[in-house]
C-alpha positions as CSV (number, residue, x, y, z in Angstrom):
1,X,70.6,126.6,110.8
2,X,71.7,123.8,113.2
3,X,74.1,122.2,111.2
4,X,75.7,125.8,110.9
5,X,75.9,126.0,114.4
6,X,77.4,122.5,114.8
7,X,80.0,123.9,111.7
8,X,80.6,127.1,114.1
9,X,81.1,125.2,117.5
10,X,83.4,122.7,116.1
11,X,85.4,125.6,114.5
12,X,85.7,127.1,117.8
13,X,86.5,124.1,120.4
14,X,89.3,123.1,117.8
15,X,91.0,126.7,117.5
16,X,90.5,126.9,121.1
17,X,92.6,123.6,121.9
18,X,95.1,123.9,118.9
19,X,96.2,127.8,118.7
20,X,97.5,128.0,122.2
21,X,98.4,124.4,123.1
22,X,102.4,124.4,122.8
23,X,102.0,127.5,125.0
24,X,99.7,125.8,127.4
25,X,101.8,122.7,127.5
26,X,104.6,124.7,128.1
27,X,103.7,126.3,131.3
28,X,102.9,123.1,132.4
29,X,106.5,121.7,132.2
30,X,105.7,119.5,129.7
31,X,107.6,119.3,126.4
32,X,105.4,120.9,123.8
33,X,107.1,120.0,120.7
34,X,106.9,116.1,121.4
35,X,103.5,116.7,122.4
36,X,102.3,118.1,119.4
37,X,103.9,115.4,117.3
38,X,102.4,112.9,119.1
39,X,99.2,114.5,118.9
40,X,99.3,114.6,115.2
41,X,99.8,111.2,115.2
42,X,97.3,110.2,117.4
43,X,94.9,111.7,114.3
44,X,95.3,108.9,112.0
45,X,93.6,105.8,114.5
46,X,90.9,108.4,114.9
47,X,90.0,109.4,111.4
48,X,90.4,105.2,110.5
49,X,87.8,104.7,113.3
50,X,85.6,107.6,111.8
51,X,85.8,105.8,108.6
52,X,84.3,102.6,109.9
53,X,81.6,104.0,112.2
54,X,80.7,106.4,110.0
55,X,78.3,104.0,107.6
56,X,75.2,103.2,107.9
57,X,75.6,99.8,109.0
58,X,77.7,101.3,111.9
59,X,76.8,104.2,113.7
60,X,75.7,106.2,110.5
61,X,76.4,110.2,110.4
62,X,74.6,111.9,113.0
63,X,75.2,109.1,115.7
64,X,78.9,108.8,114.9
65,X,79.0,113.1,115.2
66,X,77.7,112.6,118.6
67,X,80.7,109.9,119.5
68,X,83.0,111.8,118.9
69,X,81.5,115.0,120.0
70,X,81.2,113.9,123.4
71,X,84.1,111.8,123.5
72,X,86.3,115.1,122.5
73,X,84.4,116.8,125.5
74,X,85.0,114.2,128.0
75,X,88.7,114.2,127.0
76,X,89.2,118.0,127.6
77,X,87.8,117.9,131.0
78,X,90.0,114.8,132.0
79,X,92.5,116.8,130.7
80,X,91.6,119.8,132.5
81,X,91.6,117.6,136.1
82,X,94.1,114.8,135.7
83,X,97.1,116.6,138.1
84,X,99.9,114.1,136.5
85,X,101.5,115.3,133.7
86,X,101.7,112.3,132.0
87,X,98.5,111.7,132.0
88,X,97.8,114.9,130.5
89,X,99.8,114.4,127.7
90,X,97.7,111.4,126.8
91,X,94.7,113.1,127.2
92,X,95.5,115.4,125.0
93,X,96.9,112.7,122.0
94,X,93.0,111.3,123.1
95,X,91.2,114.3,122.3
96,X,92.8,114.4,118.9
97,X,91.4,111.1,118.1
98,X,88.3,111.8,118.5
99,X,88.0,115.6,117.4
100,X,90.0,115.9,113.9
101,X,87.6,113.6,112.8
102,X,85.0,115.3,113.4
103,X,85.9,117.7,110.7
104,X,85.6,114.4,108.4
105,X,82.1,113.2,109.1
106,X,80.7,116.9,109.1
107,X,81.7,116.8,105.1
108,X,80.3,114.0,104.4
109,X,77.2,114.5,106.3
110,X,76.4,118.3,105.2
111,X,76.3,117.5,101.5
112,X,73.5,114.7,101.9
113,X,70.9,116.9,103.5
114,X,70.9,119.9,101.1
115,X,69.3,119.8,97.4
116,X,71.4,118.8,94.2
117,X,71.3,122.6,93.6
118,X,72.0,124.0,96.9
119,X,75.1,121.7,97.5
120,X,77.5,123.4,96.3
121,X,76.0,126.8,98.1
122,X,75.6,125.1,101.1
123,X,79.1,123.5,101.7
124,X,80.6,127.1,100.7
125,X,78.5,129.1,103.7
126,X,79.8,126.1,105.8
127,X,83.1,126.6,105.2
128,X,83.0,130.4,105.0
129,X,80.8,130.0,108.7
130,X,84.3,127.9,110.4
131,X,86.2,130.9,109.1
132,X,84.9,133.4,112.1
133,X,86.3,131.5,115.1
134,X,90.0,131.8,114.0
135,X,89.4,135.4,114.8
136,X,87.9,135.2,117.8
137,X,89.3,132.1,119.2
138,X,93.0,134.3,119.6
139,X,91.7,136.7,121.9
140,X,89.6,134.1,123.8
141,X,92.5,131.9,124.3
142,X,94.7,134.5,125.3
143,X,92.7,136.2,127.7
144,X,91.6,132.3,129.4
145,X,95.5,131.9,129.7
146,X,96.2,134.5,130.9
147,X,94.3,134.3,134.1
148,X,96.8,131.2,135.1
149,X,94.0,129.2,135.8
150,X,95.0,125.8,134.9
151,X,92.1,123.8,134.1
152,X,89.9,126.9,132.8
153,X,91.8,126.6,129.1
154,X,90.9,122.6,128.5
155,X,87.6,123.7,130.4
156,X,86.2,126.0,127.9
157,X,87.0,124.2,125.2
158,X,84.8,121.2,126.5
159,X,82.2,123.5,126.9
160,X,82.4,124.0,122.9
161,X,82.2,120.3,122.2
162,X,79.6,119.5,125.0
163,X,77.0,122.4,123.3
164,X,77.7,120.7,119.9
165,X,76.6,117.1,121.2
166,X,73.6,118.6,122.2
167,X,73.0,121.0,118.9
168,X,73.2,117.7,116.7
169,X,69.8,116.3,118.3
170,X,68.6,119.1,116.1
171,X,70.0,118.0,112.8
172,X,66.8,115.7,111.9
173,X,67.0,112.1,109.9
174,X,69.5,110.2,109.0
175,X,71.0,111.0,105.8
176,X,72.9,107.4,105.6
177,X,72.0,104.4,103.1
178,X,69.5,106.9,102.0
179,X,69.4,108.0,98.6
180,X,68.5,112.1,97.6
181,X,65.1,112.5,97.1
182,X,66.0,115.2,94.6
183,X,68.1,112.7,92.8
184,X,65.2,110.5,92.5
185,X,63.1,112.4,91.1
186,X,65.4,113.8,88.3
187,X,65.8,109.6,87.6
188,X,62.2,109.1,87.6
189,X,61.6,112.1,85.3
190,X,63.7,110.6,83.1
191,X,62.7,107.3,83.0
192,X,58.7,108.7,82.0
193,X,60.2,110.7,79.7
194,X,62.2,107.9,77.7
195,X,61.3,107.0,74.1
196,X,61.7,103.9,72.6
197,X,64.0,103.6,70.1
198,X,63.4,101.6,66.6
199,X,64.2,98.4,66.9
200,X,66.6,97.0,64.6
201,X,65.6,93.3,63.0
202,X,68.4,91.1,62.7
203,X,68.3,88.4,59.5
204,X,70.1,85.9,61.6
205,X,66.6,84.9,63.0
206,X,63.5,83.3,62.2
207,X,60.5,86.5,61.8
208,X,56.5,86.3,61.8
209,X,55.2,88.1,59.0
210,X,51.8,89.5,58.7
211,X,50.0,86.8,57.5
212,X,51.8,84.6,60.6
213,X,53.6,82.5,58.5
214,X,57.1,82.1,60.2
215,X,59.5,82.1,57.3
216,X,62.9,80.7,57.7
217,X,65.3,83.5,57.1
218,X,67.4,82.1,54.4
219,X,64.1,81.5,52.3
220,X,62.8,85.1,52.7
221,X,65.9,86.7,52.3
222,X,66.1,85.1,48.6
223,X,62.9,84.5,47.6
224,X,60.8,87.0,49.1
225,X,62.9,89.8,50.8
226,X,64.6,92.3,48.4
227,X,67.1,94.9,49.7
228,X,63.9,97.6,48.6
229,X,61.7,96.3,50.8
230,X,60.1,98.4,53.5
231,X,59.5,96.3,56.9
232,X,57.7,97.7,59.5
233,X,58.5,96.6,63.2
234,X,55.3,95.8,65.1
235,X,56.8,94.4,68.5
236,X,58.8,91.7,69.5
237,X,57.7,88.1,69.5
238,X,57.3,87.4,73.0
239,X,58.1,83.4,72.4
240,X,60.8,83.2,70.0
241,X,63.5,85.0,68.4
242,X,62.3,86.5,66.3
243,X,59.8,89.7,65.5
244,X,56.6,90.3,64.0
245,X,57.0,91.9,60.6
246,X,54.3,93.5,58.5
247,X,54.3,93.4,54.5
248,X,52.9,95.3,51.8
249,X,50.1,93.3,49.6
250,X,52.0,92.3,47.0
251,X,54.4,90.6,49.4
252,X,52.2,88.7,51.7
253,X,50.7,87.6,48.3
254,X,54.3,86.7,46.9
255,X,54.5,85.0,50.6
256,X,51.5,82.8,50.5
257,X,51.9,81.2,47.1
């Protein structure tokens, strides 16, 4: 239930930013085109710094969520307050960086806390989850612009962020440099479950027969060993290279003489 809320909050603080920017910048005087480019460029330093934080010798998944949660956040309000136009536009390239990749560490965090057989499931109700706020984020944009209240836009939009910084307290351990307990337990089943296969002798080695006389190979294979006989594989020797072999009568009798 939590993460789905962090899945619906970050849906919503991104189509709030993104679907009305150019606009936004726009009335602001400030090119919106060479805005926007720079803004998509600005992505690619952030999702590289995801990357890195994002393992568990770093920051790990939940931890690195909350960098960039509030990070994001504290970018919109600058945004949102800094009077020189400039400076917004910076802000802004800043606030990509740190909430694109947000988008990153959420799909790599969701699929290690759900089952082997709920995966699949669970990353589908995630996705379908981000698919509400495009619908509502149009009308909430539009009717936050128009009110011509500057810093309202960039305002609410932190607000998003901000309540999914605090939502992720809520997501539980740490699914980093852990392994799925699920997954363990199929491996362990298996493992109790294994059977030993015959083992195959080889005739390049020395053998202990029954009687524990250790026969060079060459000699039993011509003068005792005859492509009928039936060997029987006790275990292997745990001091040589060889294995312990059991004969019929007859052929620990043909052995010992």
């Amino acid at each position: 239930m939590i993460a789905s809320l962090v899945w619906f909050l970050q849906s919503m603080g991104y189509w709030s930013v993104t679907m009305y920017l150019p606009e936004y910048m726009g009335s602001l005087g400030i090119d919106p085109y060479m805005n926007m480019f720079t803004v998509f460029i600005g992505e690619i330093p952030g999702l590289v710094l995801a990357m890195i934080l994002i393992e568990p010798h770093m920051f790990g998944r939940i931890k690195c969520l909350r960098f960039f949660s509030v990070f994001t956040a504290a970018g919109l309000i600058l945004f949102a307050f800094v009077p020189v136009d400039f400076l917004k536009a910076v802000c802004v390239i800043v606030v990509y960086f740190f909430m694109v990749p947000i988008y990153s560490i959420l799909n790599t965090f969701t699929p290690e806390v759900y089952p082997t057989g709920n995966r699949s499931m669970a990353m589908a109700w995630m996705y379908m989850v981000i698919a509400f706020p495009g619908l509502i984020t149009a009308f909430l944009s539009a009717s936050v612009l128009s009110t011509n209240i500057s810093w309202l836009y960039p305002t609410v939009a932190a607000a998003f962020f901000l309540l999914q910084f605090l939502f992720t307290f809520g997501l539980g351990a740490e699914p980093a440099g852990h392994g799925l307990n699920d997954t363990k337990d199929y491996r362990n089943r298996n493992q109790s479950s294994e059977v030993t296969t015959p083992t195959q002798v080889s005739l390049n080695e020395n053998v202990t027969i029954g009687t524990q006389l250790i026969v060079d190979n060459s000699e039993a294979t011509d003068a005792y060993i005859s492509e009928t006989d039936e060997l029987e594989v006790e275990q292997p020797v745990s001091n040589g290279n060889g294995y312990s072999l059991k004969f019929t009568e007859e052929e620990e009798d043909a052995v010992a003489v």
